[in-house]
C-alpha positions as CSV (number, residue, x, y, z in Angstrom):
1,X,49.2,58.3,-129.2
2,X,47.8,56.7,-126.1
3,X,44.0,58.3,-125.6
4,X,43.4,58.9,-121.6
5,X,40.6,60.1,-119.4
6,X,42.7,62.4,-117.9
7,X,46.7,63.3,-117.7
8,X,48.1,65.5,-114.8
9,X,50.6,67.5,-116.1
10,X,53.9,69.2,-114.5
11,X,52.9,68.6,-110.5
12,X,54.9,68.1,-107.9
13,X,54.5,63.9,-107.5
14,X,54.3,62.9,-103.5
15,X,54.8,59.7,-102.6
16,X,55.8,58.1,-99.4
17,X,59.3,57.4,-101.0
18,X,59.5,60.7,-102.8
19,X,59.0,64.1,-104.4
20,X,59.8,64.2,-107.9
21,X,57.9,66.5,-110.7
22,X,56.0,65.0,-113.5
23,X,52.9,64.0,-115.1
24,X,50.2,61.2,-114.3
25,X,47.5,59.7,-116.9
26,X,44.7,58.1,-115.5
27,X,42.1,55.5,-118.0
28,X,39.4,54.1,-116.4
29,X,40.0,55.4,-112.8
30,X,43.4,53.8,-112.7
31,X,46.8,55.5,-112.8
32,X,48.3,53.9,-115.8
33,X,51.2,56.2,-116.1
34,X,53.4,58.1,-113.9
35,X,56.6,59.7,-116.2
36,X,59.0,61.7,-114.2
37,X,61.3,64.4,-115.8
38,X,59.6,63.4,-119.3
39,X,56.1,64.5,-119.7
40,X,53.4,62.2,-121.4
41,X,52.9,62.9,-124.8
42,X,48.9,61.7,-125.4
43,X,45.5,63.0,-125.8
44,X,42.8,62.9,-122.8
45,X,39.5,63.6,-122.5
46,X,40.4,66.4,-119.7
47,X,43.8,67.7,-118.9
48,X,44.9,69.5,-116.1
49,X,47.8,71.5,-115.4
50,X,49.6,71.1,-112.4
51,X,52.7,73.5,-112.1
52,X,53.3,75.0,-108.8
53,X,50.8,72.1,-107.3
54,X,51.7,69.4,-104.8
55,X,50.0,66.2,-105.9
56,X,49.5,63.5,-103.0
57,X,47.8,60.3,-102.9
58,X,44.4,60.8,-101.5
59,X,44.1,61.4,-98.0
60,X,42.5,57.8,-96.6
61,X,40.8,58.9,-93.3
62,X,40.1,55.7,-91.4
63,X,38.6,57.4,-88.1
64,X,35.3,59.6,-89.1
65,X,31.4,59.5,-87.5
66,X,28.9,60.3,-90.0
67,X,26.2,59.0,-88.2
68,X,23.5,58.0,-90.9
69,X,21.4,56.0,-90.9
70,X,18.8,57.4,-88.2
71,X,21.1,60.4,-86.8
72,X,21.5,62.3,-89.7
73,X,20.7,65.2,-88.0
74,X,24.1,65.2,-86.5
75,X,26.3,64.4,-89.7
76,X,25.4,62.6,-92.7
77,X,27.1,60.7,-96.0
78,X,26.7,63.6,-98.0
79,X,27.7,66.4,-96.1
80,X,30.3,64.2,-94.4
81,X,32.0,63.2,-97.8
82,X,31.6,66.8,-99.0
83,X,33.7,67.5,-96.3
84,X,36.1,65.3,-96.6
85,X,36.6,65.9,-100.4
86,X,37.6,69.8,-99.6
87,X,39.9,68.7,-97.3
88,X,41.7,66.3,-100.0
89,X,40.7,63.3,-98.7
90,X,39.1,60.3,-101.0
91,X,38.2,57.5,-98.9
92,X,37.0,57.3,-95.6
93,X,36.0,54.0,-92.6
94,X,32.8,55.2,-90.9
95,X,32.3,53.8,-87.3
96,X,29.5,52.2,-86.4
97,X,28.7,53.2,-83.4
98,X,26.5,56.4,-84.2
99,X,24.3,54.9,-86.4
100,X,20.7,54.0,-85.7
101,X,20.4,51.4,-86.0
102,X,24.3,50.6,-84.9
103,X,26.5,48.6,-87.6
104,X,26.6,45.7,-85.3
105,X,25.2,42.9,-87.9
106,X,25.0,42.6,-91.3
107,X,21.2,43.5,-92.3
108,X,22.5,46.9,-90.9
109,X,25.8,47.2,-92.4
110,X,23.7,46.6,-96.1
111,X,21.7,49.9,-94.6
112,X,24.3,51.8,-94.6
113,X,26.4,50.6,-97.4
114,X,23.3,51.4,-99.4
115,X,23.1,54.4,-98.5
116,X,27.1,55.6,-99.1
117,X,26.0,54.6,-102.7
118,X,24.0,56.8,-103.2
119,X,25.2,59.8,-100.9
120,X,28.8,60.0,-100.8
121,X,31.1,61.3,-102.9
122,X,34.7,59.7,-102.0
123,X,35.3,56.3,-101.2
124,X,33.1,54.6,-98.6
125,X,34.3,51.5,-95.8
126,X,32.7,50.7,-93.1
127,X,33.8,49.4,-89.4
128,X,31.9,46.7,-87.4
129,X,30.9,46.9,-83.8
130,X,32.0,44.7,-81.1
131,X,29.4,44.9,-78.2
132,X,28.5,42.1,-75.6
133,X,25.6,41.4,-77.7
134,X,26.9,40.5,-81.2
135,X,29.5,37.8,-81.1
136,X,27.2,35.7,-83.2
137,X,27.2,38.4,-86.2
138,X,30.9,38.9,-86.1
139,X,31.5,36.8,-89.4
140,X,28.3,38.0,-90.9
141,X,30.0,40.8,-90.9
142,X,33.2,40.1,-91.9
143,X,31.9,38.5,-95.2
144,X,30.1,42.1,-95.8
145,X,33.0,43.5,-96.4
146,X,34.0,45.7,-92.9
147,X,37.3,46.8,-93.0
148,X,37.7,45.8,-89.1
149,X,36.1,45.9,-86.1
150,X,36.2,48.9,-83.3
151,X,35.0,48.0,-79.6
152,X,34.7,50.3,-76.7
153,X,37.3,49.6,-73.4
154,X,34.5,52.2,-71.4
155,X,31.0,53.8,-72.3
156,X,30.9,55.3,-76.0
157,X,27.9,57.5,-74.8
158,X,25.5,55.7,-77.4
159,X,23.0,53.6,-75.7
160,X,22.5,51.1,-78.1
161,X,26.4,50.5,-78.5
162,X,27.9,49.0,-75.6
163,X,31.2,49.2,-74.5
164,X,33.2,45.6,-74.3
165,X,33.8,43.5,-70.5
166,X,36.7,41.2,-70.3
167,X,34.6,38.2,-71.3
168,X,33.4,39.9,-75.1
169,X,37.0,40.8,-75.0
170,X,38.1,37.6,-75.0
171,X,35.7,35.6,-77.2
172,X,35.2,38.5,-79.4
173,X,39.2,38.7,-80.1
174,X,39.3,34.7,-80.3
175,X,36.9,35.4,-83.4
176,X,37.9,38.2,-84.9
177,X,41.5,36.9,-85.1
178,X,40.2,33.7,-86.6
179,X,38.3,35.5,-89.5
180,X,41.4,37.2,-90.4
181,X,40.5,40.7,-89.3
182,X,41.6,43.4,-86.8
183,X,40.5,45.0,-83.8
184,X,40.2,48.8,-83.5
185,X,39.9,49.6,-79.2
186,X,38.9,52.8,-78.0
187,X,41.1,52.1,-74.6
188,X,40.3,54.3,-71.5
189,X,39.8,52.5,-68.2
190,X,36.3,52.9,-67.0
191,X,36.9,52.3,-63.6
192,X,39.6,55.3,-63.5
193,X,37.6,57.6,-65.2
194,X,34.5,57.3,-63.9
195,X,35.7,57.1,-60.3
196,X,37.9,60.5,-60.9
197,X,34.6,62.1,-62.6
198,X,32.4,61.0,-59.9
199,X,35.1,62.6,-57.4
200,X,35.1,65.9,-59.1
201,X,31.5,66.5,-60.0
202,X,30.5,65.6,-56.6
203,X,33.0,68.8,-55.2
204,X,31.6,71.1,-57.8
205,X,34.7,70.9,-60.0
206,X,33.6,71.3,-63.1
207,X,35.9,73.5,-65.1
208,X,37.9,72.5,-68.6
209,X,40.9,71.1,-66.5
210,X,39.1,68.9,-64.1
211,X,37.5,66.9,-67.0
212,X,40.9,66.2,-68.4
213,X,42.3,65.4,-65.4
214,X,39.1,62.8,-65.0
215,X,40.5,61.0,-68.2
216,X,44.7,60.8,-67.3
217,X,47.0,59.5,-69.6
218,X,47.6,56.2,-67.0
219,X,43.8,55.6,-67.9
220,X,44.7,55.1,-71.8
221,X,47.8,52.9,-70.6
222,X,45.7,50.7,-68.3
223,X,43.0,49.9,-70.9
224,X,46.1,49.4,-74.2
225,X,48.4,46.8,-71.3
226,X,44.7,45.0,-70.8
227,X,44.0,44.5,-73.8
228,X,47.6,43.3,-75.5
229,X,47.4,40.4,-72.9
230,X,44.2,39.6,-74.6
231,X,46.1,40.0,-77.7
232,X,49.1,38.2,-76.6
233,X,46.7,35.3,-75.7
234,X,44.4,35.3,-78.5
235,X,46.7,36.1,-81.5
236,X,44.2,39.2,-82.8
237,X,45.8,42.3,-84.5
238,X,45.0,45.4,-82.8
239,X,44.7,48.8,-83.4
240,X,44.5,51.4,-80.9
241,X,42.4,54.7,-82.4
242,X,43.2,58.2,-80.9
243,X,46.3,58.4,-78.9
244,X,46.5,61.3,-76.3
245,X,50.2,60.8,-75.7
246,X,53.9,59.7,-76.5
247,X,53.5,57.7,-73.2
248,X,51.0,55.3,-74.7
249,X,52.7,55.3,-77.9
250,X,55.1,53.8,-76.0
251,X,54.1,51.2,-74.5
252,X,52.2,50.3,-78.0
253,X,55.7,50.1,-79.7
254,X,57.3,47.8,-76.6
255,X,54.5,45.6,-77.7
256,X,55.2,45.5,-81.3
257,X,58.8,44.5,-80.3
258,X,57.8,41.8,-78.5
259,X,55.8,40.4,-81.2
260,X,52.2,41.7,-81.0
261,X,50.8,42.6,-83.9
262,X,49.2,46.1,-83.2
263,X,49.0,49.3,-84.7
264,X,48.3,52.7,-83.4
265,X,47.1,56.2,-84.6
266,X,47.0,59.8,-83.4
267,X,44.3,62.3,-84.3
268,X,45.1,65.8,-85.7
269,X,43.5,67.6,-82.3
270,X,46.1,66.1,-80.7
271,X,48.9,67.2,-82.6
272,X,47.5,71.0,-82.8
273,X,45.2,71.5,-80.0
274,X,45.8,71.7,-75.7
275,X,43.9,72.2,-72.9
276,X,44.2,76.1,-73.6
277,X,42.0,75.2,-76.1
278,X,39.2,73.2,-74.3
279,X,39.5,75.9,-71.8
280,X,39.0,78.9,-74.6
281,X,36.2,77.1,-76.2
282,X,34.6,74.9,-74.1
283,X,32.5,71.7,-75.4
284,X,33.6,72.7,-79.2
285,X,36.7,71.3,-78.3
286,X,35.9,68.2,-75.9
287,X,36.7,64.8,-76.9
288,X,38.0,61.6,-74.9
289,X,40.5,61.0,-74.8
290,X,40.6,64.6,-73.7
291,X,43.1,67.0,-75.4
292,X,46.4,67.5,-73.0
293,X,49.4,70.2,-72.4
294,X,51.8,71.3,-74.7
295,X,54.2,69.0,-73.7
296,X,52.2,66.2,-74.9
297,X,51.8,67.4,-78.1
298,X,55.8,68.2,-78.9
299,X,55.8,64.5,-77.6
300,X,53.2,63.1,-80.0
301,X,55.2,64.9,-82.8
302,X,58.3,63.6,-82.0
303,X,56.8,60.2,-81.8
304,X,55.1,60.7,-85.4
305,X,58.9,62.3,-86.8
306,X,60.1,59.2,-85.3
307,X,57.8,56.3,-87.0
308,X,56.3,55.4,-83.7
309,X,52.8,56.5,-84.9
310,X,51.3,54.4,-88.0
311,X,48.2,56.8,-89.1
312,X,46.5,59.6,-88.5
313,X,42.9,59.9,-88.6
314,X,40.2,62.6,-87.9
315,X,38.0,61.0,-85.4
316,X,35.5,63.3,-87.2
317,X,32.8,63.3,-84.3
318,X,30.0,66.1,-84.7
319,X,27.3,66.7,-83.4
320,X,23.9,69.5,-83.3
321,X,25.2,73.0,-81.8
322,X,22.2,72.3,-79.3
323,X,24.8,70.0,-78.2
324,X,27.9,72.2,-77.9
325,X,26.9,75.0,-75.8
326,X,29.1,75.8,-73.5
327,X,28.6,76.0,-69.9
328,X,30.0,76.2,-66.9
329,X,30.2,72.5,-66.1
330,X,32.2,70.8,-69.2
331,X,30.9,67.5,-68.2
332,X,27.3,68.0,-69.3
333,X,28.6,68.9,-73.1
334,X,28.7,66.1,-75.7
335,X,32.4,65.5,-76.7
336,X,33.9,64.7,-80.0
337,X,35.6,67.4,-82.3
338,X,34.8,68.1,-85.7
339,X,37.8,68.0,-87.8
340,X,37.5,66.0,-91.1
341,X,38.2,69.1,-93.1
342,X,41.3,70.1,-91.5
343,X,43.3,67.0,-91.1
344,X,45.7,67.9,-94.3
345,X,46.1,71.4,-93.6
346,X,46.8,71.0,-90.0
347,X,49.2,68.3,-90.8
348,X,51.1,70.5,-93.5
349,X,50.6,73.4,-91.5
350,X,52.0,71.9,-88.0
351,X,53.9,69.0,-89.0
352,X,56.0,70.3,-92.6
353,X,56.0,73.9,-92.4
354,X,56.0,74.5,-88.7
355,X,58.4,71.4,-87.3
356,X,60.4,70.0,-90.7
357,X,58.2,67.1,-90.7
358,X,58.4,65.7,-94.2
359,X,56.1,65.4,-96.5
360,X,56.5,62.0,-97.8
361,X,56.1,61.1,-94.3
362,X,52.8,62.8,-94.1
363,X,52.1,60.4,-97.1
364,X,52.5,57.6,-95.5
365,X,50.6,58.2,-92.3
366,X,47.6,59.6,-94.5
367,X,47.7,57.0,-97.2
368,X,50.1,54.4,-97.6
369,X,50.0,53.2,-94.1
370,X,46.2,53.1,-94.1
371,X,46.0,51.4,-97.4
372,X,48.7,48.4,-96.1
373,X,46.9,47.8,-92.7
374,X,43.6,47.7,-94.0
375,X,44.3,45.6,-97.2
376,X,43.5,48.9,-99.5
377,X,45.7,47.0,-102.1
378,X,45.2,49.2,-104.6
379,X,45.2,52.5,-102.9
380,X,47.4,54.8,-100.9
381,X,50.3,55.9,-103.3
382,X,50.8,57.2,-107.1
383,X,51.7,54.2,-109.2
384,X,50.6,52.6,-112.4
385,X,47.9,50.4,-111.7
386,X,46.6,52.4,-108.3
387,X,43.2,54.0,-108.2
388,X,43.1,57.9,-109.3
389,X,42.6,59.2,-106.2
390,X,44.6,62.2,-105.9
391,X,44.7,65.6,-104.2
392,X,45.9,68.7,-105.6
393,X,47.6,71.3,-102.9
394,X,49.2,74.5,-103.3
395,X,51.6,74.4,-100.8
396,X,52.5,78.6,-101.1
397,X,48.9,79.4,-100.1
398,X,47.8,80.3,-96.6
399,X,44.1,80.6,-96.2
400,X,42.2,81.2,-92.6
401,X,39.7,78.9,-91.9
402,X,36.2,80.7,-91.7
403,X,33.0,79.1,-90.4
404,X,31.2,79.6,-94.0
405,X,34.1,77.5,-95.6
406,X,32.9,74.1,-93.7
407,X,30.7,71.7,-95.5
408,X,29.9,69.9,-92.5
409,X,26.0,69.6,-91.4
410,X,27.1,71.6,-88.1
411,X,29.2,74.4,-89.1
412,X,31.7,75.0,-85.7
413,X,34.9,73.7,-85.3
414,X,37.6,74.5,-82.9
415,X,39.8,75.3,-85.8
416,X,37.7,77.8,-86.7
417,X,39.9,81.3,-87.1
418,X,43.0,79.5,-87.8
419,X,45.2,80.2,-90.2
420,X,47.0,77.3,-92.4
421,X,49.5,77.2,-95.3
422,X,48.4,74.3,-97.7
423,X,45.6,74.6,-99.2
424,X,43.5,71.9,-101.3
425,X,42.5,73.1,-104.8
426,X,41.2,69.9,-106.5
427,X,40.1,66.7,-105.1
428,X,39.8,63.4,-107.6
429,X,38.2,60.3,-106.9
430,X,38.3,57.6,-109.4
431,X,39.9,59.8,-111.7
432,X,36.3,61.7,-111.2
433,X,36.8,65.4,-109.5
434,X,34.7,65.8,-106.8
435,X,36.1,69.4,-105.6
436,X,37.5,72.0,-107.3
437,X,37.4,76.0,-107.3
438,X,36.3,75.8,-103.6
439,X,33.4,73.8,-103.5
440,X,32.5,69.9,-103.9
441,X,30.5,68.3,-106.8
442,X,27.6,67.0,-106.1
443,X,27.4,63.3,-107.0
């Protein structure tokens, strides 16, 4: 009799490839056995029973802002990874653009890494910066251990962050590409979007729809076509964050045809939230890109139905309520939504139950996608010899989202009121839980 840590027994086993009931035993945080259709037959130091339980990899959420250190006030490790954690995710890449100091050399990359030691309570990577002023520190950083680097195509509103000209562009890709490593772009053309703001602020139009009409959809396909020549030329993988439409999907997957090697995610906001929205709750639910029609999102989920769309991530980007009041002039409100939390349940509630999408493909945008581009070699499915980091999801509950259920520093969301079907009932890390019975376990 084989003595485990912990054995899983009689869930529903999701995996990219498939669904299949069974049991899981997990020594030493590793999966060591998955038996389907014959349950494990062995002592463990904690059993749980999974019937009438979904049990997925762990949600790998490669897009989140958690700010510390020096802007904790806004989001921080803990609260951030207590979020995450209710919301079945174990492993998250924090950008490194919020940060103060900004995770744009290594000294300050060992800040922060010190800190997620200590704080969080799933998994922590970390991106590098790309700014004009750091091409010397790009390898420093790459031998700490980043998991890529993200640059800005236009202003990322954080002063001490610069977003990229054609010239770091080029030298910055040049290295990057000879370290091994990736490039993450926030793409929006400056020019376009500044010129259209400038034009609508200076006639007084000010409303929900003029902002997203400052930031069009061409402005996203502008700033993705600039920088694949630069990838074309340089031979650097890229991956474009956040999405706002099919249309720049699509030119993203002409690329791949041709040979570039780039990858491209969507964020949950896009696939659940319009314009409607921004207009119905003002700065809560700004972001740029901006959030579009409903069109644009039946697009985006055909496009993720389709296997156009490699992963989803949060963009968790939160900030003080001081800085979400709304007003009648949208352009004065910080944007970014905060949306760690919900990621999984809008993605079951949206994508499975409301349009068919199916699960194991849900899988594979969350976790096994993630895990391959990133080099996560032992993470993003439910294997023998894979980490232990698993969710557990009831799948027949429906629970609506209240303000009090967050475990963010800022308690506001724009999903806020909604009601979902899926909902996350144990979160394990390491073959550790860290949430359970509604609440997370403090490390």
């Amino acid at each position: 009799m084989e003595n485990y840590d912990l054995i899983i027994k009689n869930g529903t086993i999701v995996t990219a490839d498939a669904t299949e009931k069974g049991d899981i035993a997990v020594k030493n945080g590793k999966i060591v056995e998955v038996s389907v259709g014959k349950p494990i037959e062995a002592t463990a130091g904690q059993e749980i029973d999974a019937e009438g339980l979904h049990v997925f990899p762990g949600v790998i959420d490669s897009h989140v802002h958690f700010n510390e250190p020096g802007r904790t006030e806004w989001e921080g490790l803990e609260t951030g990874s207590r979020s995450l954690a209710a919301g079945g995710a174990t492993s998250f890449f924090d950008m490194p653009l919020n940060s103060t100091p900004p995770t744009v050399d290594k000294a300050n990359l060992d800040i922060k890494r010190k800190l997620a030691e200590e704080k969080s309570i799933v998994n922590p990577y970390y991106w590098g910066g790309l700014v004009p002023e750091n091409l010397a520190d790009l390898k420093g950083l790459h031998e700490g251990g980043v998991i890529g680097f993200k640059a800005f195509m236009s202003p990322s509103g954080i002063d001490d962050f610069h977003n990229v000209d054609d010239e770091t562009i080029y030298k910055g890709m040049r290295e990057i590409a000879s370290l091994g490593s990736l490039l993450a772009v926030h793409a929006e053309s400056t020019v376009m979007c500044e010129q259209l703001a400038e034009e609508r602020i200076g006639q007084g139009k000010v409303s929900a729809r003029d902002y997203v009409e400052s930031r069009p959809v061409i402005s996203e396909i502008e700033a993705v076509r600039r920088i694949l020549s630069y990838a074309e030329l340089t031979g650097c993988k890229l991956h474009i964050v956040h999405a706002s439409s099919r249309k720049v999907v699509e030119v993203i997957n002409d690329a791949k045809q041709r040979g570039v090697d780039i990858t491209v995610e969507t964020c949950p906001h896009y696939l659940s939230l319009t314009v409607k929205d921004l207009e119905e709750q003002g700065v809560i639910a700004k972001c740029a890109p901006p959030l579009r029609d409903q069109d644009e999102v039946e697009d985006l989920w055909t496009a993720v139905a389709n296997g156009e769309i490699d992963t989803i991530g949060s963009d968790h980007s939160p900030a003080p309520a001081s800085m979400k009041v709304i007003s009648d002039n949208i352009f004065d409100g910080w944007g970014g939504i905060s949306g760690a939390q919900s990621m999984l349940n809008i993605l079951l509630t949206e994508g499975h139950f409301k349009r068919n999408l199916p699960l194991e493909k849900i899988v594979e945008l969350t976790a096994t996608n993630p895990a391959k581009i990133f080099g996560l070699k032992t993470k993003g499915t439910i294997a023998a010899d894979y980490d232990a980091d698993l969710t557990l999801v009831d799948l027949n509950e429906s629970f609506e989202l209240k303000k009090e259920d967050l475990f963010y520093r800022h308690q506001h969301s724009p999903y806020v009121g909604r009601t979902f079907k899926g909902n996350v009932k144990t979160t394990i890390v390491g073959g550790n839980v860290v949430f359970e019975n509604g609440q997370p376990i403090q490390k």
